[in-house]
C-alpha positions as CSV (number, residue, x, y, z in Angstrom):
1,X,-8.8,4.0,16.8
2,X,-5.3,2.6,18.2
3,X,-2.6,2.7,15.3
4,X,0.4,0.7,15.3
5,X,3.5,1.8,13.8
6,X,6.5,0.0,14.0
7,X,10.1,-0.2,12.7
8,X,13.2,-2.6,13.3
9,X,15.7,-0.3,14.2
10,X,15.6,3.0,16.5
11,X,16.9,5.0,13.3
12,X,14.0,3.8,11.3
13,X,11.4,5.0,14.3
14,X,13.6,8.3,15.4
15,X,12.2,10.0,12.8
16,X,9.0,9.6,13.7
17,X,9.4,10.5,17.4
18,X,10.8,13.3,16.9
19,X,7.5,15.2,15.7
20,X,5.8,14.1,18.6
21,X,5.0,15.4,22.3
22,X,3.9,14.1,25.5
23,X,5.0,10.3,24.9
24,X,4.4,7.7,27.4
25,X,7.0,4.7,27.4
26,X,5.9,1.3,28.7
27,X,8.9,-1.2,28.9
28,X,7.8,-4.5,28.3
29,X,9.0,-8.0,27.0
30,X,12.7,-6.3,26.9
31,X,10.9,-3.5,24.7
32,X,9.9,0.0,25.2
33,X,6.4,0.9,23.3
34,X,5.6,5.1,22.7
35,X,2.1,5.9,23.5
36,X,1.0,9.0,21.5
37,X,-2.0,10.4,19.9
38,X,-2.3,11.9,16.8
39,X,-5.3,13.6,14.3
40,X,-7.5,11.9,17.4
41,X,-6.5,8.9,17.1
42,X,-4.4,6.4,19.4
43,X,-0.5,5.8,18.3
44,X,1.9,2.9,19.6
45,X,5.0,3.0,18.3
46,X,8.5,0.8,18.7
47,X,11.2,-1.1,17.2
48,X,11.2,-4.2,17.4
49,X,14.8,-4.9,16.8
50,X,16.2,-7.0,13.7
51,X,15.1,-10.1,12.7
52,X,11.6,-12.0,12.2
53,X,11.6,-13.5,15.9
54,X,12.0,-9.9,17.2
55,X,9.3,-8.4,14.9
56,X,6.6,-11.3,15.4
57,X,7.1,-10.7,18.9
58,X,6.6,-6.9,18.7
59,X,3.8,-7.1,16.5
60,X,1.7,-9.5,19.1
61,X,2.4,-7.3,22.1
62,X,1.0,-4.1,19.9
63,X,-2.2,-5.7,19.2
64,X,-2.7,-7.6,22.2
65,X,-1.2,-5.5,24.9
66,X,-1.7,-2.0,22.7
67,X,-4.5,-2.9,21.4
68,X,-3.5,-2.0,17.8
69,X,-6.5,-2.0,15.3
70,X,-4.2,-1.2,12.4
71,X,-0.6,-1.7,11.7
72,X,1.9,0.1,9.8
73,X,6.0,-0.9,9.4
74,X,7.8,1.4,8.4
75,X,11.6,1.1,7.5
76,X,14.0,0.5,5.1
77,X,14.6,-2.3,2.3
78,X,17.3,-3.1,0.0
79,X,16.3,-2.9,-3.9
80,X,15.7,-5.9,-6.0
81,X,13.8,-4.5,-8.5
82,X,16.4,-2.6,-10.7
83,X,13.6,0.1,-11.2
84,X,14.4,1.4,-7.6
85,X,17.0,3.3,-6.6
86,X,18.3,4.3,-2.9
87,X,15.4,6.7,-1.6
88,X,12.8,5.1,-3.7
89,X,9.2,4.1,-2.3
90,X,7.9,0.8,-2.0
91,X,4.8,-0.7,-0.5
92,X,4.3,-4.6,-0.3
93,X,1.2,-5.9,-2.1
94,X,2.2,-9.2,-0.7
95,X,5.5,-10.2,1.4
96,X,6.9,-14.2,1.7
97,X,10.2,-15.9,3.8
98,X,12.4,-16.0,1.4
99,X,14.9,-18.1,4.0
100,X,12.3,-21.2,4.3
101,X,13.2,-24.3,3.2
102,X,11.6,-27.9,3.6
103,X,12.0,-28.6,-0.5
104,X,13.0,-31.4,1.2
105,X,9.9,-32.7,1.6
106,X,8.4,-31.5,-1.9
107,X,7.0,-28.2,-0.9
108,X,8.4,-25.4,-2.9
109,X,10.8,-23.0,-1.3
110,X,8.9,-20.1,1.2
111,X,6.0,-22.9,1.6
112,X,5.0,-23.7,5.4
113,X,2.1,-26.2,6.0
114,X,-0.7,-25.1,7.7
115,X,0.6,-21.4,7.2
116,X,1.2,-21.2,3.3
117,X,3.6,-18.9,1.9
118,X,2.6,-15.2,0.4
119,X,0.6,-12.7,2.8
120,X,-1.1,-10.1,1.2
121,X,-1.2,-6.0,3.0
122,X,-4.4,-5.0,3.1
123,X,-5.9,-3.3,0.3
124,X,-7.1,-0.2,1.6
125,X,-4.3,0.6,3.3
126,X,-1.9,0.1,0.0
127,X,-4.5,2.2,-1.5
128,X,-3.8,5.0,1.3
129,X,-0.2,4.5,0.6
130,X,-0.5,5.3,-3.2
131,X,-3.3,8.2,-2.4
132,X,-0.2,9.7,0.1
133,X,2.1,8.9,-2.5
134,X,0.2,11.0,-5.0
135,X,-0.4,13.9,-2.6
136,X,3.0,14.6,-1.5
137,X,4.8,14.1,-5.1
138,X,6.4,10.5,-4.4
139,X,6.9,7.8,-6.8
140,X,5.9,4.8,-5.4
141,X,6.1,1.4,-6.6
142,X,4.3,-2.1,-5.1
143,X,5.3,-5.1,-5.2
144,X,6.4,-8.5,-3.3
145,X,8.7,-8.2,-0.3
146,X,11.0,-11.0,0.9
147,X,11.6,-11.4,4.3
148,X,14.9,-13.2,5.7
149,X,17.1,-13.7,8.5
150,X,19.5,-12.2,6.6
151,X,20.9,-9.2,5.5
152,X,21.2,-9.6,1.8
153,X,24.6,-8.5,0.4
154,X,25.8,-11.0,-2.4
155,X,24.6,-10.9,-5.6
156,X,23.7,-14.8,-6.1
157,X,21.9,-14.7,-3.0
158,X,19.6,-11.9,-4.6
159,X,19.0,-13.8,-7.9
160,X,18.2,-16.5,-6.5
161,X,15.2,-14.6,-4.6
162,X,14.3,-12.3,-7.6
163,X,14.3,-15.5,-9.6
164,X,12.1,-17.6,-6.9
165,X,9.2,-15.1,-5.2
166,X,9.5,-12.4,-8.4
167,X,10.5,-9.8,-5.5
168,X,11.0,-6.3,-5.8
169,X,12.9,-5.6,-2.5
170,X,14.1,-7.7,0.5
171,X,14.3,-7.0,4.3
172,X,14.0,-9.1,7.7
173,X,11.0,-8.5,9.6
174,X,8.3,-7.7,7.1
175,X,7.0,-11.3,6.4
176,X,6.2,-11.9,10.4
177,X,4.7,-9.1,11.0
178,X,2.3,-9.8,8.2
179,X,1.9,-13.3,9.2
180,X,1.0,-12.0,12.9
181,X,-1.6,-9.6,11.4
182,X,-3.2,-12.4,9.2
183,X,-3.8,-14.5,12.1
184,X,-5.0,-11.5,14.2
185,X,-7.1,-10.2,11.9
186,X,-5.4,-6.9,11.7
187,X,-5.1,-4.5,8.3
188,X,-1.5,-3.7,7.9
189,X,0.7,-2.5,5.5
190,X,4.9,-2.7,5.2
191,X,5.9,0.7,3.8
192,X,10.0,0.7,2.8
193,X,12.3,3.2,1.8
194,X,15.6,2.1,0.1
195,X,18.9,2.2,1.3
196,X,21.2,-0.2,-0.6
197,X,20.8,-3.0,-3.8
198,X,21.4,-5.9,-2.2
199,X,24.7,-6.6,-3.5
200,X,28.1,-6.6,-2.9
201,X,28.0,-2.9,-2.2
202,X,25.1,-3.2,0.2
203,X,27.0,-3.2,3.4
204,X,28.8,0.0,2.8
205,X,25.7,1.3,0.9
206,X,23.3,0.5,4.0
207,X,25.5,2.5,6.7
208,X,25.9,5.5,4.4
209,X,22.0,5.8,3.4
210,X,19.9,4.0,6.8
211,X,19.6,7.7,8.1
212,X,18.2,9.3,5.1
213,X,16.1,6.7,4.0
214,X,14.4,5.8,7.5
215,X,13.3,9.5,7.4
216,X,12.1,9.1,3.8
217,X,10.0,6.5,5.2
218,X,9.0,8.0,8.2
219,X,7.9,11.3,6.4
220,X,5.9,9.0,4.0
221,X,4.4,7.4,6.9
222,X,3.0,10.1,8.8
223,X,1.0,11.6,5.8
224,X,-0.5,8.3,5.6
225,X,-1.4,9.0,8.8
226,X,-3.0,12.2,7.9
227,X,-4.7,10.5,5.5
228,X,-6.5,7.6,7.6
């Protein structure tokens, strides 16, 4: 089997790297991709860089070019939910765009036609989250994700998308990666780590924690890995 696992920054996929050895790099589409293997399986791995455009794009080339039969993003998030803290677990049961808007034309806000609005992980791999979860001590909590082309750092702003899609946390690639997998008919699953609450502080709070959290998630990922 060919695994995907993916991040937006290189901090959030450094982590990951680092525990393993003979790595092939393929530079493609202004990207580099890490070929790997791992419990016998087949590992891609990248950053796709910040933003949805980035991570739709990354996402396509790992199952088409990769040939990715699972997917896995793994990063960091900042906290909606006031339950989670920084370092906290969170896997999406569903993720939406928070930043679409054609209420304009009567549709409600995060609603595309053709394309809907919520994308649900896949089950079985949330259930491998929680199972890794379990087995390694970590509270973990699922929920909604909203995805923007934003980074959320004003307290309104995260009201307004706590009080519209009921999210728990909030990030900027999540969404398209999930749409890309729907369409391709890949399982996937968006695993985050927190590093900031999405507020006023978050901009100070996000340099301070992106380190330790990406490794949080990154840790958290590869027992799901053992797991699979």
């Amino acid at each position: 089997m060919t695994l995907a696992i993916m991040g937006a920054m290189e901090e959030e996929v450094e982590p990951l790297l680092e525990r393993f050895e003979n790595v092939k790099v393929t530079e493609i589409a202004d990207n580099k991709y890490y070929e790997t293997t791992y419990n016998g399986n087949n590992i891609v791995i990248a950053y796709s860089k910040i933003g949805k455009v980035n991570a739709a794009l990354t996402a396509t080339l790992m199952i088409e070019k990769f040939g990715a039969e699972k997917l896995i993003f793994t990063g960091v998030a900042g906290a909606l939910n006031p339950k989670l803290k920084v370092g906290d677990m969170v896997v999406a049961t569903k993720l939406i765009q928070h930043d679409v808007d054609i209420t304009a034309f009567g549709h409600p806000w995060g609603f595309i036609p053709e394309s809907g609005d919520f994308v649900e992980c896949d089950a079985a791999l949330v259930s491998k989250a929680k199972e890794s979860a379990k087995a390694i001590g970590v509270d973990l909590l699922d929920g909604i994700i909203a995805t923007g082309d934003q980074f959320i750092a004003d307290s309104k702003k995260k009201d307004f998308i706590v009080d519209t899609y009921k999210a728990d946390a909030t990030e900027m690639e999540g969404a398209s990666v999930a749409y890309v997998c729907k369409c391709m008919n890949v399982p996937f699953v968006v695993l985050r780590s927190i590093s900031d609450a999405a507020d006023m502080d978050a901009g100070f709070d996000f340099e301070e924690f992106l380190k330790s959290s990406a490794k949080t998630s990154a840790d958290f990922c590869l027992k799901m890995l053992d797991n699979l």
